[in-house]
LONU-130624 format. One record per residue (C-alpha): residue in one letter; y, z, x. Coordinates in steps of 0.001 Angstrom, whole numbers. Layout:
N
A / Y / Z / X
...
***
This chain:
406
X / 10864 / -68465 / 73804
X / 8773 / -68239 / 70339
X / 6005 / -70998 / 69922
X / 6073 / -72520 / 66539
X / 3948 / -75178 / 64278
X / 5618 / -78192 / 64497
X / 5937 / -80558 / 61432
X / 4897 / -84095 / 61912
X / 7944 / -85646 / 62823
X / 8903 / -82543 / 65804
X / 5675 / -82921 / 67397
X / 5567 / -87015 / 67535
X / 9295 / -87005 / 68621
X / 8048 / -84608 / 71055
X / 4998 / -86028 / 72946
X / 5748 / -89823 / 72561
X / 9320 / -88965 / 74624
X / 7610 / -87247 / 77268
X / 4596 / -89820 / 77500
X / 1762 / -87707 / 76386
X / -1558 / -88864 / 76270
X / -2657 / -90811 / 73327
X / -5534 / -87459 / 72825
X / -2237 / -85354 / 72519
X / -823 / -87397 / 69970
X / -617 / -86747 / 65934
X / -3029 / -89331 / 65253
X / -5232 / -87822 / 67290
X / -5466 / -84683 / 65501
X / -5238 / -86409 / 62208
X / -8634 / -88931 / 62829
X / -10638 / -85528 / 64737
X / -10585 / -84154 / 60616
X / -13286 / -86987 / 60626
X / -15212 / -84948 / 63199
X / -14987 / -81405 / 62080
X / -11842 / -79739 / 63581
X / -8701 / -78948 / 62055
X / -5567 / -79659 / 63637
X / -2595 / -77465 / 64718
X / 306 / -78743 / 66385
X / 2417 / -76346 / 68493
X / 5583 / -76229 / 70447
X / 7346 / -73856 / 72256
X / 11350 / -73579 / 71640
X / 13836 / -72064 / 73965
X / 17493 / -72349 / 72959
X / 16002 / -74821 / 69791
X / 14775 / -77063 / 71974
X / 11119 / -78255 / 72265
X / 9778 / -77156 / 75974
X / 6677 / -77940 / 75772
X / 3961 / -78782 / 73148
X / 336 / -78546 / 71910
X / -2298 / -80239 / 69768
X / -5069 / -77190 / 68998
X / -8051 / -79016 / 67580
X / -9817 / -75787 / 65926
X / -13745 / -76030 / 65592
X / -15361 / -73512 / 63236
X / -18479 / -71479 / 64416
X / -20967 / -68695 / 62963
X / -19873 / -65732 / 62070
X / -15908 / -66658 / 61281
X / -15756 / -67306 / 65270
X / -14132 / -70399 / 66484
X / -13072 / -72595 / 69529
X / -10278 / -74218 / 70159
X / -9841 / -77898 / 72147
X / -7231 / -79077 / 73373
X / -7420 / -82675 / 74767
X / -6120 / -83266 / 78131
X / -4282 / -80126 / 77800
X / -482 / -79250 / 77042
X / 2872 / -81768 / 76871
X / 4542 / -79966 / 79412
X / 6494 / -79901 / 82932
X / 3322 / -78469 / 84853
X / 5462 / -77899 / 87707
X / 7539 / -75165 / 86115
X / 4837 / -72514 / 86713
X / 6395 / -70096 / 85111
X / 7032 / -72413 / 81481
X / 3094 / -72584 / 82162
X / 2823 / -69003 / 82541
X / 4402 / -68403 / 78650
X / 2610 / -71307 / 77097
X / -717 / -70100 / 77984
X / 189 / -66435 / 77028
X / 1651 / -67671 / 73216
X / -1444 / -70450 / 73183
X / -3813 / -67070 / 73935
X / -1999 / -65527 / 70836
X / -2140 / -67984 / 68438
X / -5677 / -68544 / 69367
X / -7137 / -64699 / 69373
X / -5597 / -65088 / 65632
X / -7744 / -67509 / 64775
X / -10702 / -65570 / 65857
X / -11177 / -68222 / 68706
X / -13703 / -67267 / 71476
X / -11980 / -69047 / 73956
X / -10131 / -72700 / 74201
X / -10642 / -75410 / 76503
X / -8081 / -77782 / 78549
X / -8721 / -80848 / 80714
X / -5581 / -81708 / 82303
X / -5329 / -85525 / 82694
X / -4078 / -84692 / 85935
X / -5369 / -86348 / 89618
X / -7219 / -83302 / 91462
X / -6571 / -85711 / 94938
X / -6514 / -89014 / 96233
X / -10039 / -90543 / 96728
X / -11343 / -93954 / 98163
X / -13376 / -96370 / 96939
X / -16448 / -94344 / 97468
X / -15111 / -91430 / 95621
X / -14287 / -89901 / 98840
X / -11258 / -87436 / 98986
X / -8894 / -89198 / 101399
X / -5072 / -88229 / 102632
X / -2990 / -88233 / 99934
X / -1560 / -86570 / 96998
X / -3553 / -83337 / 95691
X / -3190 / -80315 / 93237
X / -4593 / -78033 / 94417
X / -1829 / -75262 / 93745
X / -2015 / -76392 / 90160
X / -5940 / -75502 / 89923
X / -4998 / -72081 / 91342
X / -2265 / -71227 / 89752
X / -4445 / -72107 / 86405
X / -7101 / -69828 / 87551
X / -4688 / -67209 / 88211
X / -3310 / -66695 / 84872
X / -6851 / -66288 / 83948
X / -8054 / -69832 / 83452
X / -12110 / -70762 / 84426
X / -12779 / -73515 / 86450
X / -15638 / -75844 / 85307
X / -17839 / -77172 / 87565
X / -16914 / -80378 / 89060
X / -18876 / -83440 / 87228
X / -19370 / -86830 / 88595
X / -20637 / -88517 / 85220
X / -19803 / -88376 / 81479
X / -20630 / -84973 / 80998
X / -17714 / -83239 / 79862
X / -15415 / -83813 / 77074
X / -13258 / -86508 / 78299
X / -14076 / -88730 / 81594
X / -13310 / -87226 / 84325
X / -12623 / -90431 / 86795
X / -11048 / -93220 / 85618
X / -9196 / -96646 / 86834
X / -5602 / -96759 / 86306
X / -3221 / -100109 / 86565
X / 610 / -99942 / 87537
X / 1423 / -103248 / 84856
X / 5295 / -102975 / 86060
X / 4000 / -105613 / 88377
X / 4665 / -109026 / 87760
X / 1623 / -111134 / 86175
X / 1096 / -113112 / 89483
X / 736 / -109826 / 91416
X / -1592 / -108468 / 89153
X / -4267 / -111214 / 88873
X / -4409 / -111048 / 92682
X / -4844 / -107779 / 92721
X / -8270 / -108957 / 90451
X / -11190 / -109212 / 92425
X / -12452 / -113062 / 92916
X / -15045 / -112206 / 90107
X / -12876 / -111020 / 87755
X / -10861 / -114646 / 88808
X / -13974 / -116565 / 89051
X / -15154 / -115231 / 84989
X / -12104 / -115808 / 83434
X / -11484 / -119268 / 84921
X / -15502 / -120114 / 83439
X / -14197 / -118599 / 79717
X / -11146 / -120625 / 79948
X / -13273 / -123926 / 80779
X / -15663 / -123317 / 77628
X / -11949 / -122703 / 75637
X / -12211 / -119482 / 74519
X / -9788 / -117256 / 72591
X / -8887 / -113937 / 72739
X / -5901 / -112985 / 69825
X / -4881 / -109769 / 68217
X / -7219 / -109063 / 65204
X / -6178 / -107637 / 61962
X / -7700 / -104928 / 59985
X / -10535 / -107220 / 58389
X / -11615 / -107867 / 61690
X / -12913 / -104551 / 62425
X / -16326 / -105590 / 60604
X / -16835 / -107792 / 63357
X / -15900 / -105092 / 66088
X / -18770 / -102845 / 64543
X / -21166 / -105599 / 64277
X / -20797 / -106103 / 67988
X / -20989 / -102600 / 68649
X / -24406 / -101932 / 66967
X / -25477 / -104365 / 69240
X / -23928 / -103079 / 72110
X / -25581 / -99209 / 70519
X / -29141 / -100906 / 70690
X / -28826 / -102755 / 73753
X / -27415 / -99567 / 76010
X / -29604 / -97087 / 74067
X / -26896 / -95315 / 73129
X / -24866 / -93839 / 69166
X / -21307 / -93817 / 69296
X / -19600 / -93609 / 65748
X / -20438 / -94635 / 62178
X / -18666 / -97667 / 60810
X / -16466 / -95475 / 58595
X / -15038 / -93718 / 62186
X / -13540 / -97409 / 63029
X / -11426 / -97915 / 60183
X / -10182 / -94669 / 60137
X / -8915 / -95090 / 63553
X / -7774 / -98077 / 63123
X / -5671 / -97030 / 59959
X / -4324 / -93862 / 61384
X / -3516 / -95306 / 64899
X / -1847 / -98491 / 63256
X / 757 / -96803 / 61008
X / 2963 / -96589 / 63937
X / 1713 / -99755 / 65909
X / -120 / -97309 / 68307
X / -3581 / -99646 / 68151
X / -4817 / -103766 / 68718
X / -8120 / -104774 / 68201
X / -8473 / -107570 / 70083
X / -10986 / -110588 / 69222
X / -12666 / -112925 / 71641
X / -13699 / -116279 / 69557
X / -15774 / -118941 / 70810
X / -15289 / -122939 / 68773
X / -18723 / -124682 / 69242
X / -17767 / -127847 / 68608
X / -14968 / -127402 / 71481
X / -17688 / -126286 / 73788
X / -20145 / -129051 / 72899
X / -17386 / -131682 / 73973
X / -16766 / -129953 / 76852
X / -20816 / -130066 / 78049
X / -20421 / -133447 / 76796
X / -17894 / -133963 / 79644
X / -19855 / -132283 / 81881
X / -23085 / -134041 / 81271
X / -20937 / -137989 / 81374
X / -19625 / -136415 / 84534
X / -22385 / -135097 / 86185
X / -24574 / -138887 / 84968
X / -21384 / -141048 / 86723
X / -22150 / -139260 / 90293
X / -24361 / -141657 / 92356
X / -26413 / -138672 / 93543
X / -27542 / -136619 / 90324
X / -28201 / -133286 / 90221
X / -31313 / -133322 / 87637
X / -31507 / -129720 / 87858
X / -27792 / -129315 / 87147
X / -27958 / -131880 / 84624
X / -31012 / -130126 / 83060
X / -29302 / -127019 / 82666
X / -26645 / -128805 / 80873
X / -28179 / -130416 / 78347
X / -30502 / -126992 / 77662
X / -26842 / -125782 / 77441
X / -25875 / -128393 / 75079
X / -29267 / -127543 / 72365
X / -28316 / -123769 / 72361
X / -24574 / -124495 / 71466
X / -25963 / -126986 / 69011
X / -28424 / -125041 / 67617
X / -25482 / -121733 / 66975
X / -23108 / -124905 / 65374
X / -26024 / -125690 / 62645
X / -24908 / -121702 / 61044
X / -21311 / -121722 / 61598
X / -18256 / -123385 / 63595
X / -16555 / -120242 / 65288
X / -18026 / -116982 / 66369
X / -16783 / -113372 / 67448
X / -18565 / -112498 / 70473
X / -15996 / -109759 / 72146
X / -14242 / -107212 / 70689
X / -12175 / -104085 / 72357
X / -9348 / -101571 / 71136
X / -6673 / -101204 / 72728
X / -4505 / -97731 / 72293
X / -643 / -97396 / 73095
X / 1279 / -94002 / 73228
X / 4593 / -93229 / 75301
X / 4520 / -95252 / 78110
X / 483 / -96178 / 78536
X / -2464 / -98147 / 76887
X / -5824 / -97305 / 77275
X / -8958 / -99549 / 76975
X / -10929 / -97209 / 74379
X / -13833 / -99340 / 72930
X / -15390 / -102253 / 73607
X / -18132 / -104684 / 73031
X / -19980 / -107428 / 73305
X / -22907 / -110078 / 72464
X / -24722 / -110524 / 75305
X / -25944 / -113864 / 73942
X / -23095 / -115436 / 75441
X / -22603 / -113525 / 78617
X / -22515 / -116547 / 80670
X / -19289 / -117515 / 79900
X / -17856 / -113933 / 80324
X / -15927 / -112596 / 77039
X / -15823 / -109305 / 78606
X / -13540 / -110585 / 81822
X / -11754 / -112776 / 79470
X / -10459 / -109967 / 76953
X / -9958 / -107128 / 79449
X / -7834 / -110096 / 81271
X / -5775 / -110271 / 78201
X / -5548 / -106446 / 77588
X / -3740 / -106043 / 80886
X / -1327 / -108964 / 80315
X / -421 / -107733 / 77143
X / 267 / -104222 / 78181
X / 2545 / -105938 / 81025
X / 4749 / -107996 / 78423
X / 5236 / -105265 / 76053
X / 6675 / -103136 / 79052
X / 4037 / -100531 / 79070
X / 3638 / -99015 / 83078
X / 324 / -98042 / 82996
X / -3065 / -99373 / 81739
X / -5588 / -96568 / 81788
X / -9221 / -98751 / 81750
X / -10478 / -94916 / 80298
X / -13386 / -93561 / 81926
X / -15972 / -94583 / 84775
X / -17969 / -92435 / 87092
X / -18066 / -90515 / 90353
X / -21581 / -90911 / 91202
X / -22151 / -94328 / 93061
X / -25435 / -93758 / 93899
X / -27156 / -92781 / 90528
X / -27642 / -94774 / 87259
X / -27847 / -98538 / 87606
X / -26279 / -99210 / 84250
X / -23300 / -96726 / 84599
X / -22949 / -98090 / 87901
X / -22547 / -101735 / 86650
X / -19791 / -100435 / 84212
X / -18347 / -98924 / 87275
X / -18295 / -101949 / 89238
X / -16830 / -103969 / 86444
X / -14258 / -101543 / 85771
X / -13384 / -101695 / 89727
X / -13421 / -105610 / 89715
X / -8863 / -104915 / 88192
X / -7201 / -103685 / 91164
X / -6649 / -100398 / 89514
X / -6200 / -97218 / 91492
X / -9395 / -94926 / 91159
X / -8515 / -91900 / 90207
X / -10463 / -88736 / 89879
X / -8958 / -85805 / 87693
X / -8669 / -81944 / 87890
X / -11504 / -81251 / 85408
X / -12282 / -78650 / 82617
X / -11046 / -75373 / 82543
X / -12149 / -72607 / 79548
X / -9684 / -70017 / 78481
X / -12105 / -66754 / 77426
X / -10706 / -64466 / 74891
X / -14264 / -63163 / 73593
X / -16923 / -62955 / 76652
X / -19909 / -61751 / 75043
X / -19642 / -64453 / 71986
X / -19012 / -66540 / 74925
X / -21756 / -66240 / 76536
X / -23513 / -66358 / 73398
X / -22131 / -70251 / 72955
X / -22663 / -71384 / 75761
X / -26353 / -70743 / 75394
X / -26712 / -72291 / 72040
X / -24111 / -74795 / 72613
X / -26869 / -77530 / 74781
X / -29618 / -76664 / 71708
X / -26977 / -77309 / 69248
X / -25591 / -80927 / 70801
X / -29473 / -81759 / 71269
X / -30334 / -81998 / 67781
X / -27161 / -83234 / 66565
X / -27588 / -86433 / 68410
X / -30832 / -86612 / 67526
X / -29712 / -86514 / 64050
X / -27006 / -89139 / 64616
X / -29717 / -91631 / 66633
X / -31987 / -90897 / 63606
X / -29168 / -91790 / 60702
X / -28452 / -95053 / 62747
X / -32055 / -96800 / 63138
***
């Protein structure tokens, strides 16, 4: 077996036939120039046949020393231990080349079966995976519960083989009870087009200020967007709210609520409060953005990547009402699983992580906790070296990126 660079057209063959993770695909590689790395996609031929494959995101460090990444690890049978065994041997190769000091895998791979509580439960496990890893010389990471490693480590997951009905009662009565309230004030979700993504990053520098948080610059979005689209592999999806619909329908309310014999003046007063703000938004324009999310396809999966919101008009739930739409969509375009991308295993810590949590939960998806990090070491002293500088070095980059966004 010989492991090779694959041209553009092996490795996407490759990975999107064996349902690789959209972080193993080509596009992948190509938008992570934007951050810094440089790309190398592998395979490994037997007989010339592709057995298993590899996207190598490089990062350059002092001193001609290197790392290499390699999001949620190898395309590859991970059963065949001993396919396993050569791949990491030729990966270890290619990568002492390139004067890497080690390279990193995260496996998007369950670790067990846990409850709601993030308890481990009976189930499935692999656990003879995470051992056999370790004994072909892989280091196990410590076990994290929130977003501190490279890729989340928990996550929701929905089966969308199911039929439609099935899977909106498998939505908890919230999730129901918001997108019934979005439908009533008529809004629309729709698949947006490339000048759309200005109103996606508007939303998201709100979302930024609001959670305290940097994410990407503007220029990040496009580039996505145009490197994920070229083979239909993204939708940004747009959430629009029609004022003038949703002052008739408080009109309708408020002739309704006035014809009952016993008036609710409080109800009523909230309605016609209601009524000004809607009014008042109408005066600067007739239709408004308020939700936006990507949505990423590869092999047989979709992922909820990004999302955002204005707050402004949280009471009528644009969040609910586009992740409710996401789903369905992945269901009639035959895709089997809808990864929601990321949540936490710590229920008792952070409020607001928490509330993303529990609105993550509220879609009848299977929580699912994976088998975590694991560091390849080809250089220990330079090693241990990073790994030192390596929390310095991420502290005053983002304080560098929350600087260049104020």
């Amino acid at each position: 077996m010989q492991l090779i660079e694959l041209n553009e057209n092996e490795y996407k063959k490759f990975t999107e036939s064996n349902n690789a993770h959209f972080l193993q695909s080509y596009e992948w590689g190509e938008l992570s120039k934007t951050r810094g790395f440089i790309p190398y996609y592998v395979g490994l031929k037997k007989d010339n046949d592709i057995v298993a494959s590899a996207l190598l995101l490089k990062k350059d460090l002092i001193l001609g020393y290197s790392y290499m990444y390699i999001p949620r690890s190898f395309t590859i049978d991970y059963k065949d231990t001993k396919l396993l065994k050569v791949f990491t041997d030729e990966i270890k190769k290619f990568c002492k080349n390139k004067k890497s000091i080690f390279f990193k895998i995260d496996p998007a791979i369950k670790l067990h079966t846990i409850d709601e509580n993030a308890n481990k439960i009976d189930g499935d496990d692999n656990y003879k995976l995470v051992e056999n890893l370790k004994n072909m010389g892989y280091t196990h990471l410590p076990l994290t519960k929130l977003f501190e490693t490279s890729q989340p480590r928990y996550t929701f997951r929905i089966d969308t083989t199911k039929d439609i009905d099935e899977l909106v009662k498998n939505y908890h009565s919230k999730s129901r009870n918001a997108i019934n309230k979005a439908d009533k004030y008529g809004l629309e979700v729709k698949v947006g087009k490339r000048d759309d993504i200005k109103e996606f990053i508007r939303l998201m520098k709100m979302t930024e200020k609001r959670q305290d948080f940097y994410s990407h610059d503007s220029d990040y979005y496009y580039k996505f967007y145009d490197i994920f689209d070229k083979n239909e592999h993204v939708k940004l999806l747009i959430a629009t709210i029609d004022f003038p619909k949703v002052i008739n329908i408080i009109d309708k309310k408020i002739e309704d609520e006035k014809a009952n014999k016993k008036i609710d003046k409080d109800h009523l007063e909230k309605l016609m409060k209601e009524k000004e703000f809607y009014q008042e938004k109408s005066k600067h324009e007739s239709k408004k953005v308020i939700s936006a999310a990507i949505m990423v396809y590869y092999g047989n999966m979709s992922w909820y990547l990004y999302g955002a919101n204005d707050m402004e008009y949280r009471d009528i739930f644009p969040n609910y009402k586009i992740l409710d739409y996401q789903i369905k969509l992945a269901h009639n375009e035959g895709i089997k699983i809808f990864d929601e991308f990321g949540t936490i295993g710590d229920l008792n810590g952070d409020s607001h992580l928490l509330g993303i949590h529990n609105f993550k939960k509220r879609w009848g998806g299977e929580y699912i906790e994976f088998i975590g990090e694991f560091d390849y070491v080809l250089n220990p002293f330079m090693y241990f070296i990073y790994k030192k500088l390596i929390p310095i070095r991420h502290k005053l980059a983002n304080k560098k990126l929350r600087n260049s966004n104020k």
